[in-house]
Backbone atoms as SQL, in Angstrom:
CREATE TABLE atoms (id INTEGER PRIMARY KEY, chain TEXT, resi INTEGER, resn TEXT, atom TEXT, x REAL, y REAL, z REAL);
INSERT INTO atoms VALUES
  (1, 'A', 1, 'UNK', 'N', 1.342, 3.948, 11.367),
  (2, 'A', 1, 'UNK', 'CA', 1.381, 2.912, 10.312),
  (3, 'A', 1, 'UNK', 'C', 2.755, 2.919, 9.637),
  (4, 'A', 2, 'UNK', 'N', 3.076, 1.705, 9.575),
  (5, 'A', 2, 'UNK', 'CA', 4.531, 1.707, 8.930),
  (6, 'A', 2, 'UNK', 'C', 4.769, 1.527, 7.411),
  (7, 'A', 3, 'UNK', 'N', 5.804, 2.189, 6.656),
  (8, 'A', 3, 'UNK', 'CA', 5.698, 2.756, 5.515),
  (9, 'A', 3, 'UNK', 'C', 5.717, 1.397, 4.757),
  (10, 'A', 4, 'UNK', 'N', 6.164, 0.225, 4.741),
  (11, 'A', 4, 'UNK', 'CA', 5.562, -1.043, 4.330),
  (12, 'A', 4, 'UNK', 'C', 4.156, -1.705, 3.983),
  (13, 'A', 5, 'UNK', 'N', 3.594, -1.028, 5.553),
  (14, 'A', 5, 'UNK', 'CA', 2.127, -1.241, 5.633),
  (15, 'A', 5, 'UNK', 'C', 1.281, -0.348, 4.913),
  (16, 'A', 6, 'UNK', 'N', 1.592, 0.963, 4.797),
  (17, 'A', 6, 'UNK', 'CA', 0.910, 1.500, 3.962),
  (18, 'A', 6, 'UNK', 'C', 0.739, 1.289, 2.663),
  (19, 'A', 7, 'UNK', 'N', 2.260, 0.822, 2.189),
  (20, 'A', 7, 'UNK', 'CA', 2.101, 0.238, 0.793),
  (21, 'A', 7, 'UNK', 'C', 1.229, -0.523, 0.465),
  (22, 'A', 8, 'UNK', 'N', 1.496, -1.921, 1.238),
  (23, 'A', 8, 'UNK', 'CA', 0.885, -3.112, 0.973),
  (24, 'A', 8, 'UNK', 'C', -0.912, -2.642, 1.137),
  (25, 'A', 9, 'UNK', 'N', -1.354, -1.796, 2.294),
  (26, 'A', 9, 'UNK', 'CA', -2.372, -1.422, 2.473),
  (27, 'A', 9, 'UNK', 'C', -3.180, -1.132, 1.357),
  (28, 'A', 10, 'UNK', 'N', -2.226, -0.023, 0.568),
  (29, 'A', 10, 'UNK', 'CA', -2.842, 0.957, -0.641),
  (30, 'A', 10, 'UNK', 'C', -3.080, -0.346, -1.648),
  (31, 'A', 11, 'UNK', 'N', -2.124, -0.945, -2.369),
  (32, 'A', 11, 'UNK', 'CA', -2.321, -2.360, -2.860),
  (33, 'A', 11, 'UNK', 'C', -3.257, -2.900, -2.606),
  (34, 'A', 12, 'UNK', 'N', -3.124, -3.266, -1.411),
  (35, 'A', 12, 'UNK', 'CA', -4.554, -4.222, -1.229),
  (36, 'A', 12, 'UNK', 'C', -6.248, -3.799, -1.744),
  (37, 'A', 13, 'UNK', 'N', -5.666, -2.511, -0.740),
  (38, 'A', 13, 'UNK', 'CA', -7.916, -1.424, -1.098),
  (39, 'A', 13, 'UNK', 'C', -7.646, -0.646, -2.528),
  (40, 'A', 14, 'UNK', 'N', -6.489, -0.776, -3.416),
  (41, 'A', 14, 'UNK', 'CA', -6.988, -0.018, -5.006),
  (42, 'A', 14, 'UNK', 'C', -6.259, -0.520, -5.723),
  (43, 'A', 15, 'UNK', 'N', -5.642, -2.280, -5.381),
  (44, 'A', 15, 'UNK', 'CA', -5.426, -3.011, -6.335),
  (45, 'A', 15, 'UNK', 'C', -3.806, -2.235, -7.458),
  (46, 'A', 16, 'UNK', 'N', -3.177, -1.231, -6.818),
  (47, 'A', 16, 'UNK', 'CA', -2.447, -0.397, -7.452),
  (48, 'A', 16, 'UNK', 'C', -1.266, -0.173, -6.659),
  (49, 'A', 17, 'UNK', 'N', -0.170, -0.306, -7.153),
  (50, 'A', 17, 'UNK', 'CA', 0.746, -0.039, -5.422),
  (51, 'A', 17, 'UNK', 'C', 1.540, 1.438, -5.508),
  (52, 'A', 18, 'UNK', 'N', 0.764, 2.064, -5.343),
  (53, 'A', 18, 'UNK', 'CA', 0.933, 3.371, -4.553),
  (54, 'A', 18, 'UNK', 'C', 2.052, 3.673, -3.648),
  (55, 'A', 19, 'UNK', 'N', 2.452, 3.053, -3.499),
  (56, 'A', 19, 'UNK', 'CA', 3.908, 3.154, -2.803),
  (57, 'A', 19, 'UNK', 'C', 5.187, 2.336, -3.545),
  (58, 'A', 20, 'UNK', 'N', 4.657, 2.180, -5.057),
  (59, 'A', 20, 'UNK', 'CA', 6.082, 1.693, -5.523),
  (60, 'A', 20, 'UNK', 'C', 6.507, 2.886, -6.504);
């Protein structure tokens, strides 16, 4: 999974962006 996708991923399923 690419480190973009995980972001957007985490965002998406807890509404929180976890990768910013």
């Amino acid at each position: 999974m690419s480190i973009e996708a995980s972001r957007v991923g985490h965002w998406t399923i807890s509404q929180i962006p976890y990768g910013a």
